[in-house]
N, C-alpha and C positions, 0 to 999 in steps of 0.2 A: 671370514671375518667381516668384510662387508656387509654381506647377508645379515649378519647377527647385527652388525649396527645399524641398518636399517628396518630388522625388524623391532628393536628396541625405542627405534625414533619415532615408528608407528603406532608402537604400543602408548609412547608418553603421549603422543599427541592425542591420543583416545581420549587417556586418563584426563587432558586438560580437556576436553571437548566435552566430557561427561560432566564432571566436576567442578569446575573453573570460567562456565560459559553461563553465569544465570541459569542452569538444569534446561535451557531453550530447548533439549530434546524432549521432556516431558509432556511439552507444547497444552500446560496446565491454564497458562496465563492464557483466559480468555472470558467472555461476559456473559459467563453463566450464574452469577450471583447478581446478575441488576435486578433479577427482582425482587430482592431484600433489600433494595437500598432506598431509603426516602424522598417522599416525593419532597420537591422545595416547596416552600411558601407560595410561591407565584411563579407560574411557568413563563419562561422568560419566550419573547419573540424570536423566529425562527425564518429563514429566507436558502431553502436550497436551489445549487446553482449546477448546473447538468450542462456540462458539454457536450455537442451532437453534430459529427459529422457521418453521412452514411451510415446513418442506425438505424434504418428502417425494421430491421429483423427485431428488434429489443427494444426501440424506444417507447412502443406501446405501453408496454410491461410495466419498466419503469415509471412511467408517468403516475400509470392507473395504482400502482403499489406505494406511492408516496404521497399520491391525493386519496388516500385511504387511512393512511394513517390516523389511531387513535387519541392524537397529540393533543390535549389537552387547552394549549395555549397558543396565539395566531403564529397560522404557518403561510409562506407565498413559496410558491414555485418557479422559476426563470428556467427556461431552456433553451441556451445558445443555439440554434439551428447553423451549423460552421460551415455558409457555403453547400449545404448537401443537394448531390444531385439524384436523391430518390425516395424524395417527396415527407423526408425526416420529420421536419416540421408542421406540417399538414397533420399526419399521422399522430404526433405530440396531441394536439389539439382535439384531431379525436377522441383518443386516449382520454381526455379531460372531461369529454361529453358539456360543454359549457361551464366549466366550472371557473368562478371568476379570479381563483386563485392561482390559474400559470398565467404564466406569460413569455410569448415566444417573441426571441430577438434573432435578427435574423444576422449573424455574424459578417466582418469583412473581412477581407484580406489579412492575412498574417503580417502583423507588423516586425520591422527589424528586431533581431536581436532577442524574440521573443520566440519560444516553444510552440507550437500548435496549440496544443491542451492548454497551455498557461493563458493566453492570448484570448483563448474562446475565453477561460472562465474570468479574464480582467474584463470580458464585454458586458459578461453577465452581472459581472461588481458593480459596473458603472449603471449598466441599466435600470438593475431592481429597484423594484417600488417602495423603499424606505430603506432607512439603515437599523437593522434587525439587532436584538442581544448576539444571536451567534447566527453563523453563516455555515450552510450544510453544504461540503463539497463533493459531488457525488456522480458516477459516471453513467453513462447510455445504457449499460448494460447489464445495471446493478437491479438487482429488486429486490426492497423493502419487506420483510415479515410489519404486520401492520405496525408492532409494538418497537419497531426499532426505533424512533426518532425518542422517542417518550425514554427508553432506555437510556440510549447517548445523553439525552440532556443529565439522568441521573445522575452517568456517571459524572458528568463536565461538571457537578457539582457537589459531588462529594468527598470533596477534601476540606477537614475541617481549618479552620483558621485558626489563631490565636483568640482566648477568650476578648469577649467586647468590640473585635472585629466587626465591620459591617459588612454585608455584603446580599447582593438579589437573588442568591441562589439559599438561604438558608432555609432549614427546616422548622415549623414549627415546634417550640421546648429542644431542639437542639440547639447548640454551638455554631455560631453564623457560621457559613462559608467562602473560602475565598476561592473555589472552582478551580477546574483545570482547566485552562487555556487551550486545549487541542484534546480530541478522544479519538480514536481513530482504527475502525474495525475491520480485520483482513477477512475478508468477502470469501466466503467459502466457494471455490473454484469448482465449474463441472468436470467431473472425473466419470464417466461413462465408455469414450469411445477407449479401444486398445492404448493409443497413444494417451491419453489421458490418464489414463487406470497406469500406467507405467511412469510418465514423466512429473505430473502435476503435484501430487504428495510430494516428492522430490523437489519442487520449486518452493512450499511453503518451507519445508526442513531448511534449505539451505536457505533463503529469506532469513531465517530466525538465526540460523547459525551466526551469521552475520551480523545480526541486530537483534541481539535477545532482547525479548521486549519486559523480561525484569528487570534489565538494566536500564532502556527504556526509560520506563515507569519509575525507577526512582531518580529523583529531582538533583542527588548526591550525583550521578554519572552522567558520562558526557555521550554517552548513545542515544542518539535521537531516532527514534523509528517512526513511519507512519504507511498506512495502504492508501491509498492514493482512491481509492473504489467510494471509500466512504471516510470522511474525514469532517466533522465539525470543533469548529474556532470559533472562540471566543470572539466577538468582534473590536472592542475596545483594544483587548493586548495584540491581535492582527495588525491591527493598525499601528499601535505601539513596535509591531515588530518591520512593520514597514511596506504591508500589504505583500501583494506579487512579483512588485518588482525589482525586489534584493536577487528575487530567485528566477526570473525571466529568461533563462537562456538555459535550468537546469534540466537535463532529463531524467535525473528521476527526482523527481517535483515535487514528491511526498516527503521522502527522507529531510531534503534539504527544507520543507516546508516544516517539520516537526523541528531541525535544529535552530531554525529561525523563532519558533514558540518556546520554544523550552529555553533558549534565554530569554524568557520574561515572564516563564509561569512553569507549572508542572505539566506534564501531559502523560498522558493512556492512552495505549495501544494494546490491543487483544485479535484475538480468533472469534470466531463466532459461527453460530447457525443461523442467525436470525437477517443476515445479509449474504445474498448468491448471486455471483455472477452467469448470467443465461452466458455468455459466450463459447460457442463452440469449437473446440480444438481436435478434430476429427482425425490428423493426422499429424507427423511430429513437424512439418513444414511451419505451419501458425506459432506453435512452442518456439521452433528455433527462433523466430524471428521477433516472437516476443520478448525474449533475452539476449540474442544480440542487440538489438536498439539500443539498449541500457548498460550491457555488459564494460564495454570498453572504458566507457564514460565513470564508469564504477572505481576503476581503475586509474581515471584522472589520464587518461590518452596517454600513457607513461609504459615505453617498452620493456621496462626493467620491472616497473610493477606485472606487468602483463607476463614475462618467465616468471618471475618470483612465485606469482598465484598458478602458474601450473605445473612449475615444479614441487609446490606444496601438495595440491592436489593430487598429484601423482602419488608422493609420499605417504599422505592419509589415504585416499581412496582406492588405490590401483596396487601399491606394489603389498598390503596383505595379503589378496587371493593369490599373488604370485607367490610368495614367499609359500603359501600353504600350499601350494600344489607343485611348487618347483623347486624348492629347496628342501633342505634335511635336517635331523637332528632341530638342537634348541631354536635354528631361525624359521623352521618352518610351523615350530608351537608359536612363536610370536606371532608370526604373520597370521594364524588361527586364530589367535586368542583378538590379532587386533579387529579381525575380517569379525568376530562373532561381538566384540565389542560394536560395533560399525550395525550392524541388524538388531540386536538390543536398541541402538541410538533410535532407530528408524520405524521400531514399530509401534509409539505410540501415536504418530505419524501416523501408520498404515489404519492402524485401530479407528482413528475421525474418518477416515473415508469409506471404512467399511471394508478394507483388505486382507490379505492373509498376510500375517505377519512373516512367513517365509520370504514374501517377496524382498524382505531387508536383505536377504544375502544375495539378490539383485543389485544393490547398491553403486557395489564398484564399474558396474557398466551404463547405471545412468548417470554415475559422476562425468564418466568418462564423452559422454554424449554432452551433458551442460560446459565440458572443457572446449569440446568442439564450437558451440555453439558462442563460446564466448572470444575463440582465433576468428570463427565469421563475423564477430561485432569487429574486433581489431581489422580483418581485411576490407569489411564494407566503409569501416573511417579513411582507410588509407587510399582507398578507391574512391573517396569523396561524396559517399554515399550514408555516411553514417548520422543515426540518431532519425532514422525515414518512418513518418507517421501518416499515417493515411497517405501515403503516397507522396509525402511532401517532405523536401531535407530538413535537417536542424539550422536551425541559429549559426552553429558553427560555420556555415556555407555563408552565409551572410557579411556581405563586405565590411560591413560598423554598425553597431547599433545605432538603431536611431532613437530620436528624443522621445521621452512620454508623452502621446495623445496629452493634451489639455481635456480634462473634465469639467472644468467648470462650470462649462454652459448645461449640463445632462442637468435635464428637474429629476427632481426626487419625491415622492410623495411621502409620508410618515405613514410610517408602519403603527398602527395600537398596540399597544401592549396592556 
């Protein structure tokens, strides 16, 4: 009897996961229709802000793929150089071949209270040379297809307003617009090595399980999503939302940076081809450690969240291939039906990165792997070690926040638009 109601709890839980979740398994929502969307009147100014600590291997890339861009309207470059000890910022610079459009800042010390990543790109706020329409936040590792920037802005602009609205992003003989305040594109991950080709499809699925980004996207719901890789903001409602430092101490910097936009606008978030991350995850070490960082914290440090979510897990993920190969009668057809539900979820998934869709009835042992990886994020907090970013604690380790740096004194020049 057991058996049977636990196969039955697997099989609902399918049913809503399928049906009940924004279809986030379809993984449809993504920005392959931007280029049907209109160009605006005037392409608004544009200032992206690149964090770099020990990027030597990538930041080349990056630089040269975003000072290429076909963007129509003034773009400037900032590249936090965070402290690196292998010649990060030199190498930027190369990358640019003299081009007068970066500018490298050379970052200080991590201030209290403040996140590594958060910290570089508040240096890079304070630095840049104007205060731009939107601000492009985007990482070391990322590279730009040339048309990406041109893209984002379509979309940050194509929501239409109410008739008679004004607004800088309108289309000529369109309906002015009053834009989206956040767009934000999940970097399509290298998937080549063993570990890759096994865990990384698996990190976008469950990513979106989480935060289906239809729900997302409409302005009606309270799911706030964003990739963190590539993110462009509005700069007016950014500031309207309070800049960095509502969110200064979060680690995962994205999400809480989209719920901070979407109270004061609408935002998009999609998949894409046109932005890839070069970073290399050769073996499942890098993975782990990429998702413990953030795991815990996900969970709000909370030990009863922390069972809760892997007694759930267990129930969706692990106990259908049980039931199908260990039990009998109607609980072992459940546990089938939910384990072949579970590989259906998984392979249009498989299908973006180019894999065989059998690999879905894999599933239940890389759930089972991401469970582990998220008791090492709980043990690394409780060891005092949690939320470790290039080598350096979180916030959390930090005795009291301290005050915000004064800017006032930073000149600014004016950006042309």
């Amino acid at each position: 009897m057991t058996a049977l109601l636990v196969g039955l709890a697997a099989c609902l839980a399918w049913a809503v996961l399928l049906l009940g979740r924004g279809m986030f398994w379809l993984a449809r929502d993504d920005d392959g229709g931007a280029a049907r969307l209109p160009d605006p009147a005037a392409w608004p100014g544009v200032i992206a802000i690149v964090p770099a600590r020990d990027e030597a291997a990538t930041i080349g890339a990056t630089v040269a793929s975003l000072l290429a861009q076909d963007y129509p309207g003034t773009f400037r470059l900032v590249v936090v150089d965070d402290r690196s000890t292998d010649g990060t910022g030199d190498l930027a610079r190369a990358a640019a071949a003299g081009d007068p459009r970066l500018v490298v800042v050379q970052g200080g010390a991590r201030a209290p209270g403040w996140t590594g990543k958060l910290w570089a790109l508040e240096q890079g706020l304070r630095a840049a040379p104007g205060a731009p329409d939107y601000w492009l936040f985007t990482d070391a590792d990322i590279r730009h297809a040339p048309d990406s920037l041109r893209m984002l802005v379509r979309r940050a602009c194509a929501v239409r307003s109410p008739e008679g609205a004004a607004g800088r992003c309108g289309s000529a003989g369109e309906t002015p617009a009053e834009g989206r305040v956040l767009v934000s594109l999940m970097a399509r991950l290298r998937c080549e090595s063993p570990a890759e080709r096994w865990l990384i499809p698996a990190f976008i699925f469950f990513f979106q399980m989480l935060y289906p980004f239809r729900w997302s996207n409409d302005p009606r719901a309270r799911t706030a999503a964003a990739a963190g890789g590539c993110v462009l903001v509005d700069r007016a409602a950014f500031e309207r939302a309070g800049g960095l430092a509502p969110i200064r101490g979060a680690l995962i910097d994205d999400c809480a940076l989209a719920r901070r936009m979407k109270a004061v606008g609408p935002i998009w978030t999609g998949l894409t081809e046109r932005v890839d991350s070069l970073r290399p995850y050769q073996d499942v070490g890098p993975i782990r450690r990429m998702v413990a960082r953030t795991a815990y914290a996900q969970l709000g440090y909370r030990v009863a969240a922390l069972a809760g979510m892997i007694a759930a897990l267990a129930l969706v993920f692990l106990a259908p291939p049980l039931l199908a190969v260990l039990a009998t009668g109607a609980a072992a057809a459940l546990g089938a039906l939910a384990w072949a539900a579970m590989a259906v979820a998984f392979a249009p998934m498989l299908r973006r990165f180019g894999l065989s869709r059998l690999r879905g009835l894999a599933l239940p042992g890389i759930a089972a792997a991401y469970m582990a990886f998220t008791l090492d994020s709980a043990l690394a907090e409780w060891r005092g070690r949690g939320g470790m970013w290039k080598g350096e604690a979180g916030p959390r380790r930090d005795a009291e926040d301290a005050p915000i740096p004064d800017s006032s004194s930073m000149n600014r020049a004016t950006l042309p638009h």
